[in-house]
C-alpha positions as CSV (number, residue, x, y, z in Angstrom):
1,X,0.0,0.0,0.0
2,X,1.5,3.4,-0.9
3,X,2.4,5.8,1.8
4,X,0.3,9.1,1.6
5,X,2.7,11.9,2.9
6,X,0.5,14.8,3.9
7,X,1.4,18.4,3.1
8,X,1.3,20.3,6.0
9,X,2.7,23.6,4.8
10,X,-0.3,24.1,2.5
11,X,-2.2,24.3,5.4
12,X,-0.7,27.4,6.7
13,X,-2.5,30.5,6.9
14,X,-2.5,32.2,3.7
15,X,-0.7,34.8,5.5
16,X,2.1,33.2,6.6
17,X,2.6,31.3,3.2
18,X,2.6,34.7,1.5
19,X,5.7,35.3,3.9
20,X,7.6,32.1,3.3
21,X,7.1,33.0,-0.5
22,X,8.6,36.2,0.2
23,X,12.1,34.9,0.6
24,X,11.8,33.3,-2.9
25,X,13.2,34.7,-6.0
26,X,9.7,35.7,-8.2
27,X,11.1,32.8,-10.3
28,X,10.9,30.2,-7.7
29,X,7.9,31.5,-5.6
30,X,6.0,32.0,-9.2
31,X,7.1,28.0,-9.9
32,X,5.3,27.3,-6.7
33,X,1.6,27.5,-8.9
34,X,1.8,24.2,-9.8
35,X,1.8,22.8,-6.4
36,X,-2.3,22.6,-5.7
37,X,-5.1,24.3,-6.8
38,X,-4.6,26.8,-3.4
39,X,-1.0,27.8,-4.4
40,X,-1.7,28.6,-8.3
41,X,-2.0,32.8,-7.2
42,X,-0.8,32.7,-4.0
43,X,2.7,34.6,-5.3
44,X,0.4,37.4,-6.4
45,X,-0.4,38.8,-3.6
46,X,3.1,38.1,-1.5
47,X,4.3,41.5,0.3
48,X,8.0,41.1,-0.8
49,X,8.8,40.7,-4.5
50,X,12.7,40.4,-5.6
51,X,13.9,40.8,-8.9
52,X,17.3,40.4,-10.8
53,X,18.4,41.1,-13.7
54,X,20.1,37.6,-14.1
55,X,16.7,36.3,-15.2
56,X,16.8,38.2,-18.4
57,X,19.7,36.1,-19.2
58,X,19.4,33.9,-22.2
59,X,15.5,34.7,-23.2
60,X,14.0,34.9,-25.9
61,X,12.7,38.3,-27.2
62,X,9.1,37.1,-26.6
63,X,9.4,35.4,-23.7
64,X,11.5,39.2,-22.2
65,X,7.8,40.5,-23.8
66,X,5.9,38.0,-21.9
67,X,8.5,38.1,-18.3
68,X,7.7,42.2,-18.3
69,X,4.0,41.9,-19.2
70,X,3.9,39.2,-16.0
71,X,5.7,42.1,-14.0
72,X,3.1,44.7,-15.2
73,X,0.1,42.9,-14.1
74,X,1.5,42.0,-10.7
75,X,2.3,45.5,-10.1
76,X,-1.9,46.3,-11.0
77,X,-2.8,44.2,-7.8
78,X,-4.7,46.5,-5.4
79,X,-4.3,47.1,-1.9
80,X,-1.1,45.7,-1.8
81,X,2.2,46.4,0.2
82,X,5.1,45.3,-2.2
83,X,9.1,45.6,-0.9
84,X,10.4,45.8,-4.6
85,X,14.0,45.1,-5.0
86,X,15.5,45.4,-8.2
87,X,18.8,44.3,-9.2
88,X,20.8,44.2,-12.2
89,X,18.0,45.2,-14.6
90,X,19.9,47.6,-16.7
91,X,17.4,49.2,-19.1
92,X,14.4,46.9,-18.3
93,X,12.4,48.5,-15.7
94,X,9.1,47.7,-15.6
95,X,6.3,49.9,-17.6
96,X,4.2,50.8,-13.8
97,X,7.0,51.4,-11.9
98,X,6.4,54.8,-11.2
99,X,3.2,54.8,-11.2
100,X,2.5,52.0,-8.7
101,X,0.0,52.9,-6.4
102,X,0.2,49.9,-3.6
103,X,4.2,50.5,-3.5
104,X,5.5,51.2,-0.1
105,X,8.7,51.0,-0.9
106,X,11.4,50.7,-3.1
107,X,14.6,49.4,-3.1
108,X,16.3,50.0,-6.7
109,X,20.0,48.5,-7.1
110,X,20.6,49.5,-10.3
111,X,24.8,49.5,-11.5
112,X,25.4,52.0,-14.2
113,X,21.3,52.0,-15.0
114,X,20.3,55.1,-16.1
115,X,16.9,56.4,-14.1
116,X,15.0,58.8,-16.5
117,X,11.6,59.0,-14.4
118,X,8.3,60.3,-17.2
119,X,6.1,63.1,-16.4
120,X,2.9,60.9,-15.2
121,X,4.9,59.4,-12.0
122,X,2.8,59.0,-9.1
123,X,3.5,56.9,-6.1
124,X,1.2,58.0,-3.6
125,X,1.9,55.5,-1.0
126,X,5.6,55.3,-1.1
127,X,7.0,55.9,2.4
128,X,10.4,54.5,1.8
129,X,13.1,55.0,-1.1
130,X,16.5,53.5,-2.1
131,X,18.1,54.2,-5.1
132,X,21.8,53.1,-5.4
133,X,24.5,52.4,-7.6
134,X,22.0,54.7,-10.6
135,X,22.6,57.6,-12.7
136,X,20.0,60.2,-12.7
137,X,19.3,62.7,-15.4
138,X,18.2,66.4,-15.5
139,X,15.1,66.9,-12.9
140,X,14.0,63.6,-12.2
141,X,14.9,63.8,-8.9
142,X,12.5,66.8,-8.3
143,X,9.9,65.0,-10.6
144,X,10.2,61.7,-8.3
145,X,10.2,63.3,-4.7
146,X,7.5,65.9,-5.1
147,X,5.1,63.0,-6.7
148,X,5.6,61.1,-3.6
149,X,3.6,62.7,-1.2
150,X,4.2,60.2,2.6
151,X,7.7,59.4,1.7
152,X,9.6,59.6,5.2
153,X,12.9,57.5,4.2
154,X,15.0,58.7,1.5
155,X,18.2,57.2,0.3
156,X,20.6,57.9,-2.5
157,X,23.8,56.1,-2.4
158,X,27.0,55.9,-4.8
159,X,24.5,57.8,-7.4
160,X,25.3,60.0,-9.8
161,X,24.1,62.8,-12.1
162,X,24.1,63.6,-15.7
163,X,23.0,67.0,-17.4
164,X,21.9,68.5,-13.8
165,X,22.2,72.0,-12.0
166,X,20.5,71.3,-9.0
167,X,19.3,68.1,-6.6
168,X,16.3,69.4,-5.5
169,X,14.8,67.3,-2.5
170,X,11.6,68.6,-1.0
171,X,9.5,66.8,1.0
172,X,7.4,67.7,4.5
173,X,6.8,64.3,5.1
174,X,10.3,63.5,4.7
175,X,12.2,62.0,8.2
176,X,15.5,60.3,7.3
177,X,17.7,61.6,4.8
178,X,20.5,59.8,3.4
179,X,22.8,61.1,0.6
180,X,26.5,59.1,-0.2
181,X,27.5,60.9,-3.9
182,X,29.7,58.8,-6.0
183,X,32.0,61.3,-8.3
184,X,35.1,60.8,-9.3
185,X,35.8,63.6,-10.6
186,X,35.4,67.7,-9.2
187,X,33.2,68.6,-12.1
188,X,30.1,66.4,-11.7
189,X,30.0,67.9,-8.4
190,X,29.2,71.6,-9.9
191,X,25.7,71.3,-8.6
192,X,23.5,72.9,-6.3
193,X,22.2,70.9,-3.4
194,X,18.9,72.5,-2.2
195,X,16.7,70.7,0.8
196,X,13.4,71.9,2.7
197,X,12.3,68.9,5.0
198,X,11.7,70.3,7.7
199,X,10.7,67.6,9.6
200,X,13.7,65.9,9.6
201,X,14.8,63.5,11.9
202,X,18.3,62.3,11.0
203,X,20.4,63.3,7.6
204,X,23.3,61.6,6.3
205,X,25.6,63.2,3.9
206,X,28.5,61.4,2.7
207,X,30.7,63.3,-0.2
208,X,32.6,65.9,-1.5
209,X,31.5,69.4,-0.9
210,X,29.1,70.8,-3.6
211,X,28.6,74.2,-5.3
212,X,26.4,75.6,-2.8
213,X,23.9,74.3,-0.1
214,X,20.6,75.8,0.2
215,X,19.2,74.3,3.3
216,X,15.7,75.0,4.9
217,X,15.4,74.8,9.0
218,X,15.1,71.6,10.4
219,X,13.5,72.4,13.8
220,X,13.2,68.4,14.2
221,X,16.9,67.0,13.4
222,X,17.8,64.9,16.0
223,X,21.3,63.8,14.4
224,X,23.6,64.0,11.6
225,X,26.7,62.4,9.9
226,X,28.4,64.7,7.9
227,X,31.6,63.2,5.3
228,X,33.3,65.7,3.4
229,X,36.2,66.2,1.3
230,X,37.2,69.2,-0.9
231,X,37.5,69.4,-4.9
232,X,39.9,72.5,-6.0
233,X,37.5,73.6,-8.7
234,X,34.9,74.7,-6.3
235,X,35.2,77.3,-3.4
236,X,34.6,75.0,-0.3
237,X,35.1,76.7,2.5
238,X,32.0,78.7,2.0
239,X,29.9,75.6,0.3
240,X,31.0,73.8,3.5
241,X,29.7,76.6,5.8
242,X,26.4,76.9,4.4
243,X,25.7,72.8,4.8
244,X,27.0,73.2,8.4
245,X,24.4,75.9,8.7
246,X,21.6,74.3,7.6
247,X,22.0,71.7,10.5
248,X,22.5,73.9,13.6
249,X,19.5,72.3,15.5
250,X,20.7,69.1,15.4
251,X,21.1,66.9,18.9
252,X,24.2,64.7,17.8
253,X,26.6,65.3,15.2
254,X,29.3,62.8,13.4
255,X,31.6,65.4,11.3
256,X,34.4,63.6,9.1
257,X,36.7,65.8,7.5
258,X,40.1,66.0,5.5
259,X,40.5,69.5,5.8
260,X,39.3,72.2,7.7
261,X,37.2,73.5,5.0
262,X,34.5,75.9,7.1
263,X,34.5,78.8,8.7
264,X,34.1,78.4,12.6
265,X,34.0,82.6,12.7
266,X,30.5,82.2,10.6
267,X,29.0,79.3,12.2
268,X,25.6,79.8,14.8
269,X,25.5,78.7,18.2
270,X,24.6,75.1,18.2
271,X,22.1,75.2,20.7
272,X,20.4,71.5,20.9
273,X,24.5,69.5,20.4
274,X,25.1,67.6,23.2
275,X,26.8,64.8,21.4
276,X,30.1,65.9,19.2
277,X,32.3,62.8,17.3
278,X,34.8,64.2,15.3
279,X,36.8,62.5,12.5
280,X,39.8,63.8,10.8
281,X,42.7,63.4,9.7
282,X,44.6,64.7,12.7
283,X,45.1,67.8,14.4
284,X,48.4,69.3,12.7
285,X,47.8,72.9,13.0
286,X,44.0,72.6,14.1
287,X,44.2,72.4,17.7
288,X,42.9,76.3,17.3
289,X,39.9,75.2,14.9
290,X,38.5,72.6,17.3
291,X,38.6,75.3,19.9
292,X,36.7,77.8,18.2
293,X,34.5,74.9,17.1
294,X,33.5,74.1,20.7
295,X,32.5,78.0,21.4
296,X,29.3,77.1,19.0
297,X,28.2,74.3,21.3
298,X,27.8,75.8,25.1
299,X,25.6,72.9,26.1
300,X,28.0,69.8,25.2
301,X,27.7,66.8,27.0
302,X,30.2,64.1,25.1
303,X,33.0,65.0,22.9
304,X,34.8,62.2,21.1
305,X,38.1,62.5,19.1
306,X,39.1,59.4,16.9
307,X,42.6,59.9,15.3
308,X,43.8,58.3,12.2
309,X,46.6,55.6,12.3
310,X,47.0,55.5,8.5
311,X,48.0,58.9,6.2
312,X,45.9,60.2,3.6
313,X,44.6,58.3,1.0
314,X,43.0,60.2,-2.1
315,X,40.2,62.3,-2.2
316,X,38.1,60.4,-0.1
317,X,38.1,59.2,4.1
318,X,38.3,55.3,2.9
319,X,42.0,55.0,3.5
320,X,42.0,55.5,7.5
321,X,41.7,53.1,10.3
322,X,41.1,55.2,13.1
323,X,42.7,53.3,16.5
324,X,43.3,56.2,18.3
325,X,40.4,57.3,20.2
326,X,39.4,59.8,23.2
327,X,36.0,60.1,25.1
328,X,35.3,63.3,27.0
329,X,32.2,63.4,29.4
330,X,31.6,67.1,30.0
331,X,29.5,67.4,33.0
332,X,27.5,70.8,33.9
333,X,28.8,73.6,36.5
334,X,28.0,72.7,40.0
335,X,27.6,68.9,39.2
């Protein structure tokens, strides 16, 4: 008599299938339709969907037709939360990308992809967006942002720009701000870098100083980690100054830098620091700077110094190890 192995995943709740079908590849949880008569459009309407490029890989022109019109239609479902991660897709983004409705967010790894966003983009329920390793053209980051109207995580790292004057990010729903510029040369950073979120929580800039900051109050920022090295072609030292402006309400700041390249004489009093980390390359000379730097912040409360055990390498702060490190615990008078 044959053996009658019951299934006893398929009777899950639906819900927690949709999870476990979440950690599939959309190839392998799709495959999973010819299980039963319950799983044939059960990887429809999973919360997670993860593509990459790799699939593309040795189709057919039709069947490309016929992978992208699959994607279309799954992206039509209604009602649905859908953690899109794209990978390796080159050219062959999906038609409703932009114009998905259910997505909450959006995680787009996209190497040497070029991101031109259209005119009808509308994702009204996107809370949370990642774009890295992309090129994006003229004002299609304006175009994206102001179309998404709850977004509260924004993240753009190792990007770059093509045929653009300004990055224009504003967004009052915006809380966490992350921006890590990949250039490798001065002149692709000849841009203006203009921000009004003014409820910002925490803002991460990572790069080389810009043409000029225009930066809106941010009555809510709570912390910041600030990376930045100087190009020759471009007058840092009052870029630099007018980024460090824009952030004097902040609570806890990280500054890395590999020169002194702002003005302590034109800086505001940092009211709301009580947490300074400072990253350099050393002091050498900028024992005074520090100085005039802790004037700003009267109500202080932790200072931390890391020192640099390795000597400059390029342009950039990747070539330190910092070993050396010193913790100061500033206590109020009469404590």
């Amino acid at each position: 008599m044959a053996m009658c192995v019951e299934d006893g995943i398929s009777s899950f709740p639906d819900h927690i299938l949709f999870h476990i079908l979440s950690f599939l590849p959309i190839k392998e949880a799709v495959r999973t339709s010819i299980i039963s008569t319950k799983w044939r459009y059960l990887f429809a309407s999973i919360s997670t969907i993860k593509f990459d490029g790799y699939l593309m890989r040795g189709l057919t022109d039709r069947n490309v037709d016929s992978f992208k019109n699959f994607v279309d239609r799954l992206l039509k479902f209604p009602d649905q939360e859908i953690d899109l991660d794209l990978k390796n897709l080159g050219d062959t983004l999906p038609a409703l990308l932009f114009t998905c409705h259910s997505l909450v967010t959006l995680k787009l790894d996209a190497v040497g992809s070029e991101i031109k966003v259209p005119s009808d983009v509308c994702l009204g329920n996107l809370k949370t967006l990642q774009l890295r390793n992309s090129v994006l053209f003229g004002d299609s980051i304006h175009r994206l942002i102001s179309n998404c109207h709850v977004l509260e995580d924004l993240a753009f790292i190792e990007c770059g720009f093509d045929n653009i004057s300004e990055v224009n990010i504003q967004s009052p729903s915006l809380k966490r701000l992350v921006l890590e510029f990949d250039v490798t040369e001065g002149r692709y950073f000849n841009f203006v870098v203009v921000i009004n979120a003014p409820n910002l929580v925490y803002f991460q800039y990572h790069a080389a100083v810009a043409k000029s900051y225009v930066l809106s109050i941010m009555k809510s920022l709570e912390k910041a980690d600030i990376s930045i090295y100087q190009f020759d072609s471009i007058d840092c030292e009052t870029s630099a100054t007018h980024l460090i402006q824009g952030i004097c309400n902040v609570w806890s700041l990280s500054l890395t830098i590999d020169e002194v390249i702002f003005r302590t004489s034109r800086l505001p009093i940092f009211h709301n620091l009580i947490e300074f980390k400072y990253l350099g390359v050393g002091f050498n000379g900028r024992e005074t700077w520090l100085v005039e730097f802790l004037h700003c912040v009267p109500n202080l409360k932790t200072l931390t110094l890391n020192f640099p055990s390795l000597g400059r390498c390029g342009n950039s702060m990747e070539g330190f190890t910092y070993e050396s490190s010193f913790l100061f615990v500033i206590s109020p008078q009469g404590d």
